[in-house]
N, C-alpha and C positions, 0 to 999 in steps of 0.2 A: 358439601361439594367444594367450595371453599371459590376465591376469587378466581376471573377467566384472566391470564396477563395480559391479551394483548386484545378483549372484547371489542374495541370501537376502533382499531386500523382494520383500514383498507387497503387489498391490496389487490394488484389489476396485473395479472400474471401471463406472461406471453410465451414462456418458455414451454419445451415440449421435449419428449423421450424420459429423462433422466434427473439430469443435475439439475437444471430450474426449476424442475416436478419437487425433485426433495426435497430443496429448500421451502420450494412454500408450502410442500406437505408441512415443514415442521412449525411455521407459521401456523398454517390450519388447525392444525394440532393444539398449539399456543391460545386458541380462540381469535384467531384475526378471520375477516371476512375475505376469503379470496376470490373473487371472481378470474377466472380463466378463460382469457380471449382466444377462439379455435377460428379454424378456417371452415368454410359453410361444407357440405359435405364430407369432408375427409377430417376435420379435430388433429388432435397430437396422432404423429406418426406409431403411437405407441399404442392408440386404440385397436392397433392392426396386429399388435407382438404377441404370439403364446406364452402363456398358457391362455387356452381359453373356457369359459363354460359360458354354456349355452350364449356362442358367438360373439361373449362378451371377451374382452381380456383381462384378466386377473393380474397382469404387470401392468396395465396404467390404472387398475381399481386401486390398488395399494398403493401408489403412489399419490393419487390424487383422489384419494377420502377428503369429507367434509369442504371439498369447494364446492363454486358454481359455475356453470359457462355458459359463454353468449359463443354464439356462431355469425362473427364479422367479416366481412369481405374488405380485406385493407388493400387487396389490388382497386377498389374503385374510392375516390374522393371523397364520396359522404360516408363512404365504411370510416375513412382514416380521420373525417371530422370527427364522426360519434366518436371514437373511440378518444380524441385528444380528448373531447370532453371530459371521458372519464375517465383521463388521466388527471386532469382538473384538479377532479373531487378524490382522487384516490392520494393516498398516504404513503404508498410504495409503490413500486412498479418493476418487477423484475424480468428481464428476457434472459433468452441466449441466443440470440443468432448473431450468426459472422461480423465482426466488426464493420461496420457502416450500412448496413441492412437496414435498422432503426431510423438512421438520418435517412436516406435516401424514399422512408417511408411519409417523412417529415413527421416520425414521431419521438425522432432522437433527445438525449438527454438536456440539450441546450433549447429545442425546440419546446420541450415539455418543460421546461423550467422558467422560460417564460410566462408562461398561463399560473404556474403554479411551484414558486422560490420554496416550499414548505418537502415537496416531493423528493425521498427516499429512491433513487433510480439506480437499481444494481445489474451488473451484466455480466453476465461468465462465457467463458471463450475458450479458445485452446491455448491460446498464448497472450491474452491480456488485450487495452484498448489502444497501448502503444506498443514501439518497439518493433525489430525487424522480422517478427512470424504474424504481428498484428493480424495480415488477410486472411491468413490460414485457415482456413476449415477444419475440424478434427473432432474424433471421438473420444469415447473413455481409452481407446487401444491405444491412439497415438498419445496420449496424455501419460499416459504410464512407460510408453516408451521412453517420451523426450523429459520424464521427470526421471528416469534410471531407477525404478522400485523392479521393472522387469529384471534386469542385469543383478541385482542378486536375490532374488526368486526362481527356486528351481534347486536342482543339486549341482554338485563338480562338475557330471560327467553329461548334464541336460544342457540346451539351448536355454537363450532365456526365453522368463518364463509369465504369464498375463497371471496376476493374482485370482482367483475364481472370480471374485465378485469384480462389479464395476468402481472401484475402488476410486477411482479419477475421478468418476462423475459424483460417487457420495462423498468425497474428501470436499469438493468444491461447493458442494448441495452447502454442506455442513458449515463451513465457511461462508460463503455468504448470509446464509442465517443469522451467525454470530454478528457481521460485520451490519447487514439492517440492523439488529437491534442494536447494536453500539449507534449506530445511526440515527436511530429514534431515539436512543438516551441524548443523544449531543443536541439534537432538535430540540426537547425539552428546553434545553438549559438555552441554547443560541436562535429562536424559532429557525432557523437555517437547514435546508436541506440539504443533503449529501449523496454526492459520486460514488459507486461501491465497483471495483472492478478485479471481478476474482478471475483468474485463469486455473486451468486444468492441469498443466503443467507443474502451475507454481504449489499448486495443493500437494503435488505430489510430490515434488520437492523437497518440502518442507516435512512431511513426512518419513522419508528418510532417514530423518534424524541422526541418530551416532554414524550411520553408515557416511552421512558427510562430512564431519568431524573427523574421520578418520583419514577420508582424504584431506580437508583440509589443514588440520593441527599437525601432521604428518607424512603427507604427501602419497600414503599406500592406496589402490583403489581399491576397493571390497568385491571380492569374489560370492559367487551363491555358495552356497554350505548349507544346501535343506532345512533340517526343520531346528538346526543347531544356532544359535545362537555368539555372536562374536564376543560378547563382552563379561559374558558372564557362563560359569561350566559349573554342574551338570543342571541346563536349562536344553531339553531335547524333549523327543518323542522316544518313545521304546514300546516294543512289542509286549506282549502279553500273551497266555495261552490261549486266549481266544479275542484279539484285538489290538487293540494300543492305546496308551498310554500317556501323559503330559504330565514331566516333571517340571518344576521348576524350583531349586535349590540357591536362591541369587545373593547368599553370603554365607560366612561360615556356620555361623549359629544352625542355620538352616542344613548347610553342609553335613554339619554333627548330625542333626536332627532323621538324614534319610541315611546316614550309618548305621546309628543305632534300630531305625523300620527295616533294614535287611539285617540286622543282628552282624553288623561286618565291623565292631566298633576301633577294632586295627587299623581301620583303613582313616579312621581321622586323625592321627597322627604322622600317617603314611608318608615319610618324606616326597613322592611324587604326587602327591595330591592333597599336601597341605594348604595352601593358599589357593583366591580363584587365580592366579597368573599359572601355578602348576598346574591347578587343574583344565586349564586352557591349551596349555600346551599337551598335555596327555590324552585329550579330550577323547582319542578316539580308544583308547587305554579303558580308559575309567567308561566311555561306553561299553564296551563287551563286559563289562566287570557287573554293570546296574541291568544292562540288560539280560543276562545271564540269571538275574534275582526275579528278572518282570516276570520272563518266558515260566517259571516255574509257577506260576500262580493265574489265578485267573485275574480280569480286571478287577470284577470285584474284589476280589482278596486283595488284592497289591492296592487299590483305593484305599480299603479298610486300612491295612497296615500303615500306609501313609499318612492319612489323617488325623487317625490314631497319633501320632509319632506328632501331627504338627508341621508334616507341610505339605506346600503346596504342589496339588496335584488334581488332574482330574484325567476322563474317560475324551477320545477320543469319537468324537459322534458323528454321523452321519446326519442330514438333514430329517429325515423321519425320526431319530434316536432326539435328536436336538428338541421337535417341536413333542416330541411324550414325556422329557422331562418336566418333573413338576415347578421347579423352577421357571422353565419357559414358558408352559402352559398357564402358570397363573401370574406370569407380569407381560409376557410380551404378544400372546393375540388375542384378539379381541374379533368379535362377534359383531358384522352387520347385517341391515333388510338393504340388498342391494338391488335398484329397480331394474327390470329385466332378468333377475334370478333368485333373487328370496335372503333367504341366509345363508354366510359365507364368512370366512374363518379371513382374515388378512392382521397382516406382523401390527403392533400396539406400538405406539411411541419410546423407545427408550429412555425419556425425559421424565426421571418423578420427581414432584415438588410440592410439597407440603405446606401450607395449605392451601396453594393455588390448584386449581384442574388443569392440569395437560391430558391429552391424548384423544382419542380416534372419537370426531365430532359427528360423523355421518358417514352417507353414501359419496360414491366419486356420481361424479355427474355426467348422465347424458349428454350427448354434442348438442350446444345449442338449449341446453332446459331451462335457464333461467334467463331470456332472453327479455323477454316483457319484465318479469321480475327484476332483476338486474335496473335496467334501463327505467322502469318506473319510480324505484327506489333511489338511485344516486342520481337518476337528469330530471326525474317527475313528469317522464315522459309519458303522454295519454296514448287508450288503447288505439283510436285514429292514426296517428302517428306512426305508430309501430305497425301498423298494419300497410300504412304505404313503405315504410324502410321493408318490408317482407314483401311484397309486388315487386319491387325493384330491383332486389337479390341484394341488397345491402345484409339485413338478416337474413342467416342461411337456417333452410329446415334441412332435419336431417331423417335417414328412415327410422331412425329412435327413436326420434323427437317425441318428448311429450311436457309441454307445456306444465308446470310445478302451478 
């Protein structure tokens, strides 16, 4: 099975929907212990999201595999003590709400850093914990607006365009992952804990990539151009007799390479599409030319021929075509016993590492299931105890609840 990386951190997770969900999915993933602080009756807002089965939701199951949750009430004062406590004893602690939510909670990162100099305290936002959008409220939607991936997403003649997925919110997940464990390494070496303050905006940003470079080094702004590609020709989509198609041709050698899979060996010496700069410029030339060769064959054939030949290409899939590849089906889902529905298929870590174990450690958890457990384990809190925090509504029960 090999080592867990990250077995004995804790981490006390406050975040809810999306981006602070995936980050500590991948923590979880990793073997850290996460505990997941919900609000007593109602949990992450995302308990509430379709898809559902059997009443459950399958958008916060897959996100939040292998934690646990306690169901704390931080609008009352010994909700917000227990909980500092177990920020205490915890090793990380990652939110996301609006900037100054935390402090005003008095469980902000200066507050919690007092109790405990050693604590990993990372917070993701729309637009970071300074600076003039600081108060801002926002989702994945406005994150991709104000990081400009909408604005060339899309074609010439479309509005912009929201990428399918929640992109903003898994660029930032992803990134603050990276940046706790950078964080835990530094800790090693300095026992010193560390600020982690990722914004939504900047993820997206940063993402970007050559599209800001081109403004920058240049001064041009990048326009959408669909599924074509600025920097490099012929990298496009093409039709096929029964579907489409993904080329990708990103230097000469390669160039040569899908000459000779359409038997057009002419055309790599073609003075208009000798270099990628001509074939940039011709781009829309040399598409009716490639795709003229798709449309005549099915995907498979035009795959075959492709591969054959040495490059790179593949099938344009559909989410159902996606998860029946064998490819997908044997690295990326993974099978759990989910309480409340039995077995059920959710996506597999993309992290493999040899010969550590990463990936999908359990069930996501009931609202509130590991409340004694939790609380027993990190404060050694007796069953007495917990029972008067549950008379008082400090602990919330929930209609799921079922005590682990």
């Amino acid at each position: 099975m090999g080592f867990v990386p990250l077995e004995e951190v804790k981490v006390l997770d406050f975040s809810r929907v999306l981006a602070g969900p995936y980050c500590t999915m991948m923590l979880a993933d990793l073997g850290a212990d996460v505990v997941k602080v919900e609000r007593p009756g109602m949990g992450d807002d995302s308990r509430f999201f379709p898809p559902f089965v059997d009443d459950h939701s399958a958008y916060f199951i897959n996100v939040n595999r292998g934690k646990r949750s306690v169901a704390i009430d931080l609008s009352n004062p010994k909700g917000r003590e227990l909980v500092l406590e177990l920020a205490g004893k915890a090793d990380v602690l990652v939110e996301n709400f609006r900037p100054g939510v935390m402090d005003r909670l008095g469980l902000g990162y200066d507050h919690v850093k007092r109790m405990n100099s050693r604590i990993i305290y990372a917070s993701i936002s729309l637009a970071g914990q300074s600076g003039p959008y600081r108060d801002l409220g926002g989702y994945d939607l406005i994150g991709q607006a104000m990081g400009g991936i909408m604005s060339i997403t899309g074609w010439p003649n479309t509005p912009p365009t929201r990428v399918g997925t929640a992109v903003a919110d898994i660029l930032a997940g992803l990134n603050c992952a990276v940046a706790v464990l950078a964080a835990l390494r530094a800790r090693d070496s300095t026992g010193e804990g560390q600020r982690v303050d990722i914004s939504l905006v900047d993820s997206v940003f940063s993402a970007d990539e050559a599209y800001n470079m081109m403004y920058l080094a240049k001064g041009r702004v990048p326009k959408r151009t669909g599924n074509r590609y600025e920097f490099v020709y012929p990298y496009d989509t093409f039709r096929t007799e029964d579907g489409w198609i993904a080329i990708g041709a990103g230097n000469d050698k390669l160039w040569g390479r899908l000459c000779g899979a359409m038997r057009m060996p002419d055309l790599i010496d073609d003075p208009r599409f000798r270099t990628n700069e001509d074939r940039l410029e011709r781009h829309g030339e040399l598409k009716g030319i490639i795709e003229g060769w798709t449309r005549s064959k099915s995907t498979r054939e035009a795959l075959e021929a492709l591969r054959t030949a040495g490059v790179p290409a593949g099938p344009v899939y559909d989410i159902d075509e996606a998860c029946k590849d064998p490819h997908i089906a044997r690295r990326m889902l993974a099978e759990i016993e989910q309480p409340g529905i039995g077995k059920m298929t959710i996506v597999e870590n993309p992290i493999k590492i040899s010969p550590a174990n990463a990936g999908v450690r359990g069930p996501a958890p009931l609202l509130g299931q590991h409340n004694r457990e939790v609380l027993r384990e990190w404060l050694g809190l007796r069953d007495g105890k917990m029972e008067e925090l549950e008379a008082s509504g400090v602990l919330g029960r929930s209609f799921d609840q079922k005590e682990s």
